[in-house]
N, C-alpha and C positions, 0 to 999 in steps of 0.2 A: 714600370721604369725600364728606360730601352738600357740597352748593355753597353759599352764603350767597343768600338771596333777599330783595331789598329790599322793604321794608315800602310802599315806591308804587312806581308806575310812572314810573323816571327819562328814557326817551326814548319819545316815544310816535309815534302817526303823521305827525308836524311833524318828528321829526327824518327818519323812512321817506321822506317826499316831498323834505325837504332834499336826502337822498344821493341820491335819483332823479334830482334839477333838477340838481346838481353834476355827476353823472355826465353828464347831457345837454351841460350848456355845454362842458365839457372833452373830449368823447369822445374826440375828435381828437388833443388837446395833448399832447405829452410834453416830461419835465425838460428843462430847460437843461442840454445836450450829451451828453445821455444817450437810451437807449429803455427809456426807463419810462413809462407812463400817469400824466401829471398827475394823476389822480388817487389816485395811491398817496399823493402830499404831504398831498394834501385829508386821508385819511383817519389819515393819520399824526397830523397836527394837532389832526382833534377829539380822537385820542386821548390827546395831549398833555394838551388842557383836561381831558374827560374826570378823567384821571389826578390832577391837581390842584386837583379840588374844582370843576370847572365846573359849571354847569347846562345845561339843553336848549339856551337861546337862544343860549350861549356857544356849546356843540359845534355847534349851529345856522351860527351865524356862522361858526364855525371850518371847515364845511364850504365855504363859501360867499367867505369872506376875499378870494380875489382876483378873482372872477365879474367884479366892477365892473372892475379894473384891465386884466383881461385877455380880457372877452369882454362885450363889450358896454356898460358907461360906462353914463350915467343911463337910459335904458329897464329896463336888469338891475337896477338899484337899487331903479327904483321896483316893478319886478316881486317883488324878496324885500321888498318893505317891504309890498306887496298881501300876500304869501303869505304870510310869516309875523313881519310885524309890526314896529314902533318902532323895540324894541328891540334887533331880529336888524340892521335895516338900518343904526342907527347904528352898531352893532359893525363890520361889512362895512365902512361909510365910514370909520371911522379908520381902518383897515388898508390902506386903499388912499392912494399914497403922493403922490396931489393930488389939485386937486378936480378933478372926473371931466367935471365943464360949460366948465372953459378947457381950454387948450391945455396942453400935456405941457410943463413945463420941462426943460430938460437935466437930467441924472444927480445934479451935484452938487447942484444947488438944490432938487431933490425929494427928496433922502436928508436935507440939512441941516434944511429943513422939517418933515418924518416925523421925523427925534429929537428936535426943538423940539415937536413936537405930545403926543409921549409924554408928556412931563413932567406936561402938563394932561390927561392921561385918566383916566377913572373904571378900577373895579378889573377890570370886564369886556373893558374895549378892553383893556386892559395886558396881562390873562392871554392873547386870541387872538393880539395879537402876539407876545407874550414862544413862544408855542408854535409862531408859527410860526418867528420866528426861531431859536430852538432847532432845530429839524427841521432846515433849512438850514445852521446851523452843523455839526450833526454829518454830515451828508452831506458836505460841504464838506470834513470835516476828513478823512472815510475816502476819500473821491476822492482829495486831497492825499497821502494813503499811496501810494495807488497809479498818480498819473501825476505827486506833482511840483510845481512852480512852472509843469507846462501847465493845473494847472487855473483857472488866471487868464484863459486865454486864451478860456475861453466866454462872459469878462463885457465886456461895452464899457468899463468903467471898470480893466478891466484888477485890479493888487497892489492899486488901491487900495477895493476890498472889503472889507480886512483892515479899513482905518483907519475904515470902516461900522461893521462887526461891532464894533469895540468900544467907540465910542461906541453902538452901542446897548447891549452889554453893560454899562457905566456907567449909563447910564439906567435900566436896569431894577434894577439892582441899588439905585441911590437911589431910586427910587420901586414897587418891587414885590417884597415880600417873599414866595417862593417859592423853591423847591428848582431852578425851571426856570430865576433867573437866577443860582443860583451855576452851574449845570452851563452854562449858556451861558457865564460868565465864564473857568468853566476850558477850557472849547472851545476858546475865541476864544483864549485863553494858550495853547494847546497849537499853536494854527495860529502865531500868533505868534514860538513857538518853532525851529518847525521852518520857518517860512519863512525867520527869521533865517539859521538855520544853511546854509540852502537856499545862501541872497546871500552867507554868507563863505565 
């Protein structure tokens, strides 16, 4: 069976140099309380967007998403915005969960912030978050299988991730229509459920 071959070229050498830059910043990192290479998520994510209809600059961004947050802060920023443009670096910055020039708020004021900004994003920042957060709810949810009510204990905020995830899940589901925020909604219901039953 021949393969289907697209009529242009959807990732060209901007996205090649993206997964390069990505792979560089994170070489080192692995998940939160796991040995996985950071950058398995990365590339989870583009494919996410990818998968629902994204463009280069999205899977761009999508590769890129937390670079600001978690390796480097405005120098990184302005470096994907040199390298590949406007458009990739506004994505990067909504995704990143403050602004990158002050000081880090506590947990709860930069989650409450981050779902209040959702509301007002265009359809590209929506789509890189909604995949990334998908990504992390379904990890989330198959750790949960298998260690538990310990898998709260990698988060500083502790159970209360759950009460994240679903306000984000809300959000995306009022403002992003996508297969990615019903399967996050059912996610988040599925954690929800089995955390329940976890606590009776």
């Amino acid at each position: 069976m021949t393969e289907a071959v697209a009529a242009e070229t959807i990732l060209g050498p901007r996205f090649d140099e993206a997964f390069a830059y990505a792979s560089l910043l994170h070489r080192r990192q692995l998940r939160k309380g796991k040995h996985v290479p950071y950058l398995a998520h990365l590339m989870g994510v583009a494919s996410l967007v990818l998968e629902d209809g994204g463009d280069e600059d999205e899977a761009i961004a999508a590769l890129l998403h937390d670079a600001v947050e978690e390796q480097g802060g405005i120098p990184v920023l302005n470096e994907i915005r040199r390298r590949f443009g406007v458009r990739v670096a506004e994505i990067v910055e909504h995704c990143t969960d403050h602004d990158p020039a002050k000081d880090r708020p506590e947990w709860h004021v930069r989650k409450r912030r981050y779902v209040a900004a959702l509301a007002k994003a265009d359809e590209s920042c929506l789509r890189v978050a909604l995949a990334d957060k998908l990504y992390n709810a379904r990890e989330l949810l198959a750790d949960y299988r298998q260690t538990g009510d310990q898998v709260w204990l990698r988060f500083s905020a502790g159970r209360e991730v759950l009460a994240y995830l679903r306000a984000l899940a809300t959000t995306f589901q009022n403002n992003f229509k996508s297969p990615m925020a019903d399967e996050l909604d059912r996610t988040v219901a599925a954690l929800e459920q089995m955390s329940t039953s976890a606590a009776a």
